[in-house]
C-alpha positions as CSV (number, residue, x, y, z in Angstrom):
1,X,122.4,104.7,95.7
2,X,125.9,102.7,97.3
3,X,127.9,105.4,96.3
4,X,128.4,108.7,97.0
5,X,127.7,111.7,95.5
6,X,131.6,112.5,95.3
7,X,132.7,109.0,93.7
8,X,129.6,109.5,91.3
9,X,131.7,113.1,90.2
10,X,135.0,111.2,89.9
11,X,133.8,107.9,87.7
12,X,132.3,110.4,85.3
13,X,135.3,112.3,85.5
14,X,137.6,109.3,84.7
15,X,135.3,108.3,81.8
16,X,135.2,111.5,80.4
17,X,139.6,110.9,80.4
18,X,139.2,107.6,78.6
19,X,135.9,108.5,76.1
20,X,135.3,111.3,74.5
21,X,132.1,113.2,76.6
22,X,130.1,113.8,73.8
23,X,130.4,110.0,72.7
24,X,129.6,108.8,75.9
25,X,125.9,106.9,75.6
26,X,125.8,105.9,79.4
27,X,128.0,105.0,82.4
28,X,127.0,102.7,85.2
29,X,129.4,101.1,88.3
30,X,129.3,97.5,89.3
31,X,131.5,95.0,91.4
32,X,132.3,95.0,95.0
33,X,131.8,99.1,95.3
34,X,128.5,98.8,94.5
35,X,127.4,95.2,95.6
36,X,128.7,96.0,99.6
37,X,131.4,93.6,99.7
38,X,134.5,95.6,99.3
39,X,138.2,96.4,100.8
40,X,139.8,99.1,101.3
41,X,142.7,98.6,98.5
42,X,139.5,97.2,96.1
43,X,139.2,98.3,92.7
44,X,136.2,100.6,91.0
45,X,134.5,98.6,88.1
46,X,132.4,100.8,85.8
47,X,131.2,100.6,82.1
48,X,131.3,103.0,80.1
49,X,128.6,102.9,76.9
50,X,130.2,104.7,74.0
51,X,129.0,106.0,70.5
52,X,130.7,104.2,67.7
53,X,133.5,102.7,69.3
54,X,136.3,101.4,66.7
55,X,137.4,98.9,68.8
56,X,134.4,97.8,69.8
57,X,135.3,96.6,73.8
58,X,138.4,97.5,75.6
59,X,139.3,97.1,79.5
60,X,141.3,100.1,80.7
61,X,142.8,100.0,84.0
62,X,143.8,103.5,86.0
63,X,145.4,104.2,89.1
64,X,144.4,107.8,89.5
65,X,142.0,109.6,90.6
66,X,140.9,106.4,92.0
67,X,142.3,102.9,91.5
68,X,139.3,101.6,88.7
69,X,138.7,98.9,86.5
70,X,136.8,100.7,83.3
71,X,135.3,98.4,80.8
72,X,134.7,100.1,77.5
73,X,131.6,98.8,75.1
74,X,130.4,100.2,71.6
75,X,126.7,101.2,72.7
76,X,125.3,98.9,69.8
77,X,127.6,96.0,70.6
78,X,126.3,96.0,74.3
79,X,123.0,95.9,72.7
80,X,123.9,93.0,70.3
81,X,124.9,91.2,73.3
82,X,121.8,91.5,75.4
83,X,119.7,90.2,72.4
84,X,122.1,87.4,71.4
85,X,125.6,87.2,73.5
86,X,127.2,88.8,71.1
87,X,130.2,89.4,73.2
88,X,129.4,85.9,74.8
89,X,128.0,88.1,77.5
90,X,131.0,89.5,78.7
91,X,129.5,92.8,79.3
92,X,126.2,92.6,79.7
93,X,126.3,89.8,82.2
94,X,127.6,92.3,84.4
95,X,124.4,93.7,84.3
96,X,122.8,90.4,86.2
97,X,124.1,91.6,89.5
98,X,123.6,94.7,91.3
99,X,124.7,97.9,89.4
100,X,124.4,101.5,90.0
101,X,123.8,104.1,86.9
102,X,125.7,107.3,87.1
103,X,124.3,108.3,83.8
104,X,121.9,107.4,81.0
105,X,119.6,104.6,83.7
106,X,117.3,104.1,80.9
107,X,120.4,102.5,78.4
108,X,121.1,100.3,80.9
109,X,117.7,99.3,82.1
110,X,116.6,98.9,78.7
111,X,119.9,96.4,77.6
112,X,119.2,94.5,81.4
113,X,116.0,93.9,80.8
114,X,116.2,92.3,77.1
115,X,119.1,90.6,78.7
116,X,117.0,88.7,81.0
117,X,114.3,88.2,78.8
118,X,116.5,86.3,76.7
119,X,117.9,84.0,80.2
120,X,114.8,83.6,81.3
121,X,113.3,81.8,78.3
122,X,116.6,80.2,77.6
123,X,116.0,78.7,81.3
124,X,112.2,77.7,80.8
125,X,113.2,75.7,77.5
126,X,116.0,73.7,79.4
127,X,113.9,72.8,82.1
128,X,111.0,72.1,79.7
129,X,113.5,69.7,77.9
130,X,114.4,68.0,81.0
131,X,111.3,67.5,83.2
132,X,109.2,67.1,80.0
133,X,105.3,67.8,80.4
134,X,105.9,67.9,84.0
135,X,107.4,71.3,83.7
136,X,104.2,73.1,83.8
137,X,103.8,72.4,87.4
138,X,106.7,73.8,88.6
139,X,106.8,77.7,90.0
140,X,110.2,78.9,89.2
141,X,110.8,81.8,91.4
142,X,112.6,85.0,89.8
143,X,115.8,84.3,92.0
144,X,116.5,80.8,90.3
145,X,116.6,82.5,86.9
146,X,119.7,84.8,88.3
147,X,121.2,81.9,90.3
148,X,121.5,79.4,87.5
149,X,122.7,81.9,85.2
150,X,125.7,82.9,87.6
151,X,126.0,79.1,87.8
152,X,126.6,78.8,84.5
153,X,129.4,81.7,84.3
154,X,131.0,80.4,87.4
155,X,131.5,77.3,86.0
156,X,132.8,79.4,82.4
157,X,134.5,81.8,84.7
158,X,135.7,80.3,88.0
159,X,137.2,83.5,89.4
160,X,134.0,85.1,89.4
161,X,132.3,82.4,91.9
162,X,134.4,84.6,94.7
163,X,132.1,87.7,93.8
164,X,129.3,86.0,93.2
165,X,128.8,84.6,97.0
166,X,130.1,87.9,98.4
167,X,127.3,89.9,96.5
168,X,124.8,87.5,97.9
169,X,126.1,86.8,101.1
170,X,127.5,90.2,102.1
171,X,125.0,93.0,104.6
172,X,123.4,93.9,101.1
173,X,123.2,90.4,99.9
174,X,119.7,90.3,100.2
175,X,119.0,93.6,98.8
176,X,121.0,93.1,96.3
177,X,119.2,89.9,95.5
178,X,115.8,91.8,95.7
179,X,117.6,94.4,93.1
180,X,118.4,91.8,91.0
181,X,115.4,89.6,90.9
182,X,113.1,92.8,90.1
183,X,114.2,92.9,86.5
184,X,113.3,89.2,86.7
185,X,110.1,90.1,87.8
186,X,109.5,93.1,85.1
187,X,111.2,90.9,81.9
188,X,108.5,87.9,83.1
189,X,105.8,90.5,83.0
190,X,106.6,91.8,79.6
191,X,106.7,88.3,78.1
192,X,103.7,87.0,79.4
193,X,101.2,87.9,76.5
194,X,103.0,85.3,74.3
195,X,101.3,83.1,76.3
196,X,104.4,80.6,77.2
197,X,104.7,81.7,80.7
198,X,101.9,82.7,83.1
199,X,104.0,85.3,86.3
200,X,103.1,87.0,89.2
201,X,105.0,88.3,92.0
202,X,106.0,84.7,93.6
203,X,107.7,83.3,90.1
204,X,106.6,82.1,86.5
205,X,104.7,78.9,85.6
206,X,105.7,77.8,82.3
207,X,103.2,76.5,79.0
208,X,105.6,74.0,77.9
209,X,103.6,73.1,74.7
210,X,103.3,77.0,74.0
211,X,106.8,77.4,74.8
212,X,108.6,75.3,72.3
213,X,106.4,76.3,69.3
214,X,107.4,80.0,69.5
215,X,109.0,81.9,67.3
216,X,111.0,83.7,70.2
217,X,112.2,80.8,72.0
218,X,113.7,79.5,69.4
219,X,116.0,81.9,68.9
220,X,116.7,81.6,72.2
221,X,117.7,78.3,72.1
222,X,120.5,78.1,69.2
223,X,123.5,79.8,70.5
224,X,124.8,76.7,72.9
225,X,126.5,77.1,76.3
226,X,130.1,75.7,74.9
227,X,130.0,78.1,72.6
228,X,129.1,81.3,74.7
229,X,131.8,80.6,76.4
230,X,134.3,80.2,74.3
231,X,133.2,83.8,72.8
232,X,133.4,85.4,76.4
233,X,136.9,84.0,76.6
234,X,138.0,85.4,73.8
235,X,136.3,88.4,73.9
236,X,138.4,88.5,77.4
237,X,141.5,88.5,75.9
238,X,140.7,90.9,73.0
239,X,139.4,93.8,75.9
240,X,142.5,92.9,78.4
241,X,144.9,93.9,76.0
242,X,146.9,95.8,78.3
243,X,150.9,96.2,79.7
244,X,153.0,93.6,81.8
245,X,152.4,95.4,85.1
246,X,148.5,95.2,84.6
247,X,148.4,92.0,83.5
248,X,150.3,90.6,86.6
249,X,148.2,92.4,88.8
250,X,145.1,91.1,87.3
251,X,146.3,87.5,87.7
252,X,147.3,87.6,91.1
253,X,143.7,89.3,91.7
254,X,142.3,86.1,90.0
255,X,144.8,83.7,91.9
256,X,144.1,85.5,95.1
257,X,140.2,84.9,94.8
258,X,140.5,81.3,93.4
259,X,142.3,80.3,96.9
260,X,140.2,82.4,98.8
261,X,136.9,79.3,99.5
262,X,134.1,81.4,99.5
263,X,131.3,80.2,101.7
264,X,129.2,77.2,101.0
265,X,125.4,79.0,99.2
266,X,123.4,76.8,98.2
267,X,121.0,79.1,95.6
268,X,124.6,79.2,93.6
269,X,125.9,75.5,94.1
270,X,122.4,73.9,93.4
271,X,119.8,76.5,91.7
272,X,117.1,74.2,91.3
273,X,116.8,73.9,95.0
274,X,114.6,77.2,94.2
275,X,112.3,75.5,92.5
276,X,108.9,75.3,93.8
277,X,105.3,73.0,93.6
278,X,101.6,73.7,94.5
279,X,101.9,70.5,96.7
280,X,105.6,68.5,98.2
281,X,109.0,69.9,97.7
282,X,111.6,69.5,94.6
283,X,114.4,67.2,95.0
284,X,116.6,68.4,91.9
285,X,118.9,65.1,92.2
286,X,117.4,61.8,93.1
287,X,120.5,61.1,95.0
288,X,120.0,62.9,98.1
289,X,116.0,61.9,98.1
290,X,116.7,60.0,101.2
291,X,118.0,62.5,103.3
292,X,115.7,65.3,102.2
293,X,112.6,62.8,103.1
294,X,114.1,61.7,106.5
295,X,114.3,65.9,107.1
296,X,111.0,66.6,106.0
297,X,109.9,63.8,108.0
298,X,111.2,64.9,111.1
299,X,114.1,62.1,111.1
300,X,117.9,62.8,112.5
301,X,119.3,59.8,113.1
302,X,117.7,56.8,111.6
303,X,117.9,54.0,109.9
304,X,115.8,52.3,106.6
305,X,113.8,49.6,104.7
306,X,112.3,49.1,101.7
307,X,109.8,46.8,100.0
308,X,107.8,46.7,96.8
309,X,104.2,47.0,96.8
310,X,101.5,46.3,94.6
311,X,101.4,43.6,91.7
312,X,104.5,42.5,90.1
313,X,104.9,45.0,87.6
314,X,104.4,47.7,89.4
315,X,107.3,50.9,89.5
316,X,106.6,51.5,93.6
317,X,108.1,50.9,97.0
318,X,107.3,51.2,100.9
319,X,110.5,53.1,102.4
320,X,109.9,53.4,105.9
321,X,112.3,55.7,108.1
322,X,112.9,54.1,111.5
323,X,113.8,56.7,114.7
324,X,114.4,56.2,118.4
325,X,110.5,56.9,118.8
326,X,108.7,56.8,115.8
327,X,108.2,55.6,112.2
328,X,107.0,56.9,108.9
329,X,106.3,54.9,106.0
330,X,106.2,56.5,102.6
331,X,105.5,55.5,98.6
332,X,108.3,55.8,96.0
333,X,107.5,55.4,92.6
334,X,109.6,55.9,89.9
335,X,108.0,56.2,86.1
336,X,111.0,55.3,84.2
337,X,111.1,51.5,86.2
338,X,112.0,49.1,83.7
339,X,108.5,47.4,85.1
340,X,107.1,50.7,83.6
341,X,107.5,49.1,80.0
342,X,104.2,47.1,81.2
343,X,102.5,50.2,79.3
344,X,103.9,49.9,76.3
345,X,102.4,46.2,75.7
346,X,98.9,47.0,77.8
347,X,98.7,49.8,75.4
348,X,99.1,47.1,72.2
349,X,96.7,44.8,74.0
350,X,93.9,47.5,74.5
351,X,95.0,49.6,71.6
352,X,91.4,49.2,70.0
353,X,89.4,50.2,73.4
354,X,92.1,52.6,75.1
355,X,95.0,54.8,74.5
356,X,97.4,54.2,77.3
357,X,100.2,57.2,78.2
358,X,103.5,55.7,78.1
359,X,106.0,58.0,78.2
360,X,107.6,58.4,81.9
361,X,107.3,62.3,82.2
362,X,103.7,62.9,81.0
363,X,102.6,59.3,83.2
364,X,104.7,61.8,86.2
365,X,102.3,65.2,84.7
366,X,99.4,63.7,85.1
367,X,99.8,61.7,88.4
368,X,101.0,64.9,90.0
369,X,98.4,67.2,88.5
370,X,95.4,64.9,89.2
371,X,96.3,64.0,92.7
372,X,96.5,67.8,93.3
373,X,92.9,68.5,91.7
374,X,91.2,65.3,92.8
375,X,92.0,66.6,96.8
376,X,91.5,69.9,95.6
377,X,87.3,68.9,94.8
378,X,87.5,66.7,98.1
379,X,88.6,63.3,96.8
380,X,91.3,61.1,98.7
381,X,94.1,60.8,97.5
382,X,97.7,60.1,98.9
383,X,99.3,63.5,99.8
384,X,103.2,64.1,97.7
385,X,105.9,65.0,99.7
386,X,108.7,65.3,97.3
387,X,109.2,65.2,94.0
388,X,112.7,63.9,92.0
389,X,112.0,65.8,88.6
390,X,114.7,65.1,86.6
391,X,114.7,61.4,87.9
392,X,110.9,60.9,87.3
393,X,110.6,60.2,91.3
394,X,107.1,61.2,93.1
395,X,107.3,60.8,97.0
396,X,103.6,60.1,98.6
397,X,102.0,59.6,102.2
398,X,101.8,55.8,102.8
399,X,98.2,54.9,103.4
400,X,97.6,51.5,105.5
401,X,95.1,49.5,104.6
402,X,93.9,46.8,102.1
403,X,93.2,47.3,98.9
404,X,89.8,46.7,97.4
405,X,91.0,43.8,95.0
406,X,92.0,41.9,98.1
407,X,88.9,42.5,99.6
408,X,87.1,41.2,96.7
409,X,89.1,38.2,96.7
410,X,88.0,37.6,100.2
411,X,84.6,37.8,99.1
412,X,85.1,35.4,96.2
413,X,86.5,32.7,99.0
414,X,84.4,33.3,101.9
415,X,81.3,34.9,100.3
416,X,81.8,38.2,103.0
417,X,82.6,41.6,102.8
418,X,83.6,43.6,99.7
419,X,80.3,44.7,99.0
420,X,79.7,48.2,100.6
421,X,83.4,48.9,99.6
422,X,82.5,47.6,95.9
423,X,79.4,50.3,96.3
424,X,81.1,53.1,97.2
425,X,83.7,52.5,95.1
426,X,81.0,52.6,92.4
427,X,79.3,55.8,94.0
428,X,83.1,57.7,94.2
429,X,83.9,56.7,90.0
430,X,79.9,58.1,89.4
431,X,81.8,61.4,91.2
432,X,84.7,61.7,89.3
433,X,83.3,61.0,85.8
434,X,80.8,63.7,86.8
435,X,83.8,66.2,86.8
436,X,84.7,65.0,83.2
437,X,87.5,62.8,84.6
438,X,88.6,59.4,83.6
439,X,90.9,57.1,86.1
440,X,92.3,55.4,82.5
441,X,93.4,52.9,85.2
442,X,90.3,52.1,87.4
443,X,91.3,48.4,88.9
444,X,90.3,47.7,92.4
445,X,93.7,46.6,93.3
446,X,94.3,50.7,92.8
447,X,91.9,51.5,96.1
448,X,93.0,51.5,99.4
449,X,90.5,50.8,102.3
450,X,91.1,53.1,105.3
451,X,89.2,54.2,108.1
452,X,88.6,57.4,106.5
453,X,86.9,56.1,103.1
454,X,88.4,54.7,99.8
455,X,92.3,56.1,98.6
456,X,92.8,56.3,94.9
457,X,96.4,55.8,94.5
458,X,97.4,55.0,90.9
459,X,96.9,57.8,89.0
460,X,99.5,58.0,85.9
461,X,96.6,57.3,83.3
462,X,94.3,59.6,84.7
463,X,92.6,62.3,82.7
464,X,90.2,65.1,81.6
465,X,88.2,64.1,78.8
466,X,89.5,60.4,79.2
467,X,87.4,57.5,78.2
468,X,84.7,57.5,81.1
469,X,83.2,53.8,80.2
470,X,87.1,52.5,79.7
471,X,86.7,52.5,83.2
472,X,83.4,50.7,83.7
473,X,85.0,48.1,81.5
474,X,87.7,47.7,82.6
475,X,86.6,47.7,86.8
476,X,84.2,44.9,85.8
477,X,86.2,42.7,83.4
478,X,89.3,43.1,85.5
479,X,87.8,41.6,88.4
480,X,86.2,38.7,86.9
481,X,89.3,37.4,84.9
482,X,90.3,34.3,84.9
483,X,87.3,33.6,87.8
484,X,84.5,30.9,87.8
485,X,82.4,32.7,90.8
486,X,79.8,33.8,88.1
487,X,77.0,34.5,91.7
488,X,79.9,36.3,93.6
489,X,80.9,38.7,90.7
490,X,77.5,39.1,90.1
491,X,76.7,40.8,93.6
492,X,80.1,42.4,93.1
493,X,78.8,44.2,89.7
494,X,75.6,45.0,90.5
495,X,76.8,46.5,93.9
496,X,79.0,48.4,91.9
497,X,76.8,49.0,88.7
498,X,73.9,50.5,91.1
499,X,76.3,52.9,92.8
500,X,77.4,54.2,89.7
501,X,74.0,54.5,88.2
502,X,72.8,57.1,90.4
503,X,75.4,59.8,89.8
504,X,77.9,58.6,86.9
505,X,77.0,58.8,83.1
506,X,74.2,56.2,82.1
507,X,75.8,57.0,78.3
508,X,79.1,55.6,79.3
509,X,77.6,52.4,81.2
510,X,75.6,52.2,77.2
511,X,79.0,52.1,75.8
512,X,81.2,50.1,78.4
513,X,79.1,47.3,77.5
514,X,80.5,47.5,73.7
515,X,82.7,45.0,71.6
516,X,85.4,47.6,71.8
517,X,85.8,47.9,75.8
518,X,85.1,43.3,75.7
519,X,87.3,42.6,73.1
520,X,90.6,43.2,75.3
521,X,89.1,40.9,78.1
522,X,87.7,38.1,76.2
523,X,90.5,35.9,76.4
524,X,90.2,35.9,80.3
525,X,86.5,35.7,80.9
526,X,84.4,32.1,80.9
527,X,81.9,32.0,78.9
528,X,79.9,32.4,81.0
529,X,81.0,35.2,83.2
530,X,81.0,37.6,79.8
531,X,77.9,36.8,79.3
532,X,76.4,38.0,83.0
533,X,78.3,41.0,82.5
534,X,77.3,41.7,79.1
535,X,74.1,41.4,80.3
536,X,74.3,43.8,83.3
537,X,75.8,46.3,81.5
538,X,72.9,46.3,78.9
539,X,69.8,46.1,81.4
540,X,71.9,49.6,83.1
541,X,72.6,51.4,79.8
């Protein structure tokens, strides 16, 4: 408890002056008394829960016994606004913060936790809507769901930013945030069987598919920002009605704070700063992606280039960091690149072998998710270092080294090299498909060569349950387009072909070598060249 047992006795006396006892369903303090961040000449804020109160809220302010600030609620108004902002939260978004029962603990624990119910599922839905698929890969710790709510009533409310900060950076401020973040924690808990949110102690993972269709959060989601606000101001100025003197003072209390700059806090200014991934850190605006990279790479002063790797449509960059004594190259690629369109029309052109994702968040899901399961089970894969949600931005680890299509293209020129690469490039594809995964992209110009074995590093189209001999097909008949060196590609496939054989899916090779999985190609094969392949593919199936 923050205050004592003697102020305890005179708040419930001073209620007891302003309600009726016996109507009296709870009373609870809040505000700088409570939170630790008070003066000497501050103000007491309490609630005061009544029975069937006519006029529904009312503020009442008292110089004596002790200079207080009483806010009075109708018991099943307060309620109304936990479930659904009734009062455009202008009680029970008190309750966020730090509090201190005097009576009835059970009222108010009961109306704060269905209040954060209610923000935390609004908050799961909006990030849903903006990051998309990619949403269930974020851990949202309990503290970003009370920072992005005060957010939002700061931004309503500016006069209460001042008491915001204070409570959060004060002696108690991380108490206080531990305090708060516990009914988080609880409210999570008690959600969970509906099966749009999966929470332990470190946060909540949303089911963004679950979390749309259900009944709950829809609710949730109608009553708009805009107008929750305009209902807390107005509910404002109904429970202020009070005299000349009080009104003045109450202003200059507001005008007082608003010049007063509180001190910078991030949690408050930027609340998805919180947020958290299995793998590389969140860069909620795309803007400062630059300078979070250089810190996370170790940079202070440095300078930068760029360049765009890969084949002409492709959405990624080298950005290289350059330092007094070192340099770091890393991969930017960004899914909603106008060069990103190029799935669109493959997806057309293959529509009869392969379903192509197009849409830039669920290309970002599944790169993200696969490169974090494919190195989970031991597979290389380009480590992320950051990720730009809202932007559609994943950050990787640069890996040098050539790529297997260039190495292949050596081969077709010189006659050397390629082969052992083309084999266990065959022999890592055989693994994969084991697992029940499909690359949906499987071109050699997507594997690096480096001294530690073969990178996979394009994996947007990747996916469990995908279309294993898509990516037989598509391997062999991509790498013999528009190519006359029928005895070269032949060493190539059957290098590749026998690798595979011994640990991928012999019924997948049977139906790579169909009409559906040629017909994309044919127009870039000789004759001749489809039919050595053709015929490969049958004497393997």
């Amino acid at each position: 408890m923050r205050l004592t047992g003697e102020e305890r006795r005179i708040l419930t006396d001073l209620a007891g002056g302003l309600v009726e006892p016996s109507r009296i369903a709870g009373i609870a303090a809040y505000g700088s008394k409570v939170a630790g961040y008070s003066r000497p000449d501050s103000d007491y804020d309490v609630i005061i829960v009544s029975k069937r109160f006519r006029e529904g809220v009312r503020y009442r302010y008292l110089d004596s016994p002790v200079a207080a600030s009483a806010l009075i609620v109708d018991q099943e108004m307060l309620e109304q606004d936990a479930r659904s902002s009734f009062l455009g939260e202008f009680v029970i978004g008190r309750l966020l913060n730090v509090y201190e029962p005097i009576s009835n603990p059970a009222l108010f624990r009961t109306v704060e936790l269905e209040y954060k119910k209610r923000v935390l599922v609004e908050a799961l839905l909006e990030l849903s809507g903006d990051y998309g698929e990619f949403g269930r890969h974020l851990l949202v710790p309990y503290d970003y769901f009370l920072f992005d709510k005060l957010h939002r009533r700061a931004s309503i409310y500016p006069p209460a930013l001042y008491s915001y900060v204070h409570t959060y950076t004060c002696g108690a401020g991380d108490e206080n945030r531990r305090i708060s973040m516990s009914g988080f924690e609880t409210a999570a808990l008690a959600l969970q069987p509906r099966g749009f949110l999966l929470a332990d102690a470190s946060g909540v993972k949303m089911v963004p598919e679950k979390l749309k269709g259900d009944a709950f959060t829809q609710v949730q989601s109608l009553f708009s920002v805009t107008a929750r606000g305009v209902t807390q101001y107005a509910v404002h100025g109904y429970a202020g009605r009070v005299g000349p003197s009080v009104f003045s003072r109450e202003a200059l209390s507001k005008l007082r704070r608003m010049r007063e700059t509180p001190p910078p806090f991030t949690p408050l200014e930027q609340p998805r700063s919180l947020l958290k991934l299995d793998e590389g850190s969140v860069v909620p605006d795309a803007a400062l992606l630059v300078r979070e990279l250089a810190g996370l790479l170790g940079f202070e002063s440095y300078s930068t280039s760029e360049r765009d790797i890969g084949e002409p449509y492709s959405t990624t960059r080298v950005l290289t960091f350059s330092g007094r004594e070192k340099e770091k190259s890393v991969v930017v690629k960004n899914y909603t690149d106008i060069r990103s369109l190029k799935w669109a029309f493959l997806g057309i052109w293959a529509s009869a072998a392969n379903r192509f994702s197009t849409g830039p968040a669920s290309r970002m899901d599944r790169e993200y998710g696969m490169t974090v399961a494919l190195r989970s089970k031991g597979f290389l894969v380009p480590r992320i270092l950051a990720v730009a949600p809202a932007e559609r931005v994943i950050v990787k680890d640069f890996v040098d080294g050539p790529t297997l299509s260039s190495r292949i293209n050596e081969f077709f020129r010189s006659g050397e090299g390629a082969v052992e690469e083309v084999a266990s490039y065959g022999q890592l594809l055989g693994k994969i498909h084991a697992l029940g995964v499909a690359l949906g992209d499987a071109k050699p110009s997507n594997v690096i060569i480096s001294q530690d074995g073969l990178y996979l590093t394009d994996l947007e189209q990747t996916v469990v349950g995908g279309d294993k001999a898509w990516d037989i097909a598509e391997f062999l008949y991509y790498t013999a387009k528009l190519s006359n060196k029928e005895e070269e590609m032949k060493k190539i496939a059957l290098a590749f072909l026998n690798s595979y054989a011994k640990g991928g899916d012999a019924a997948s090779i049977a139906k790579a070598k169909g009409q559906k999985y040629f017909g994309p190609f044919r127009p870039f094969l000789t004759p001749g060249m489809a039919k050595m392949l053709r015929e490969l593919l049958t004497g393997y199936a």
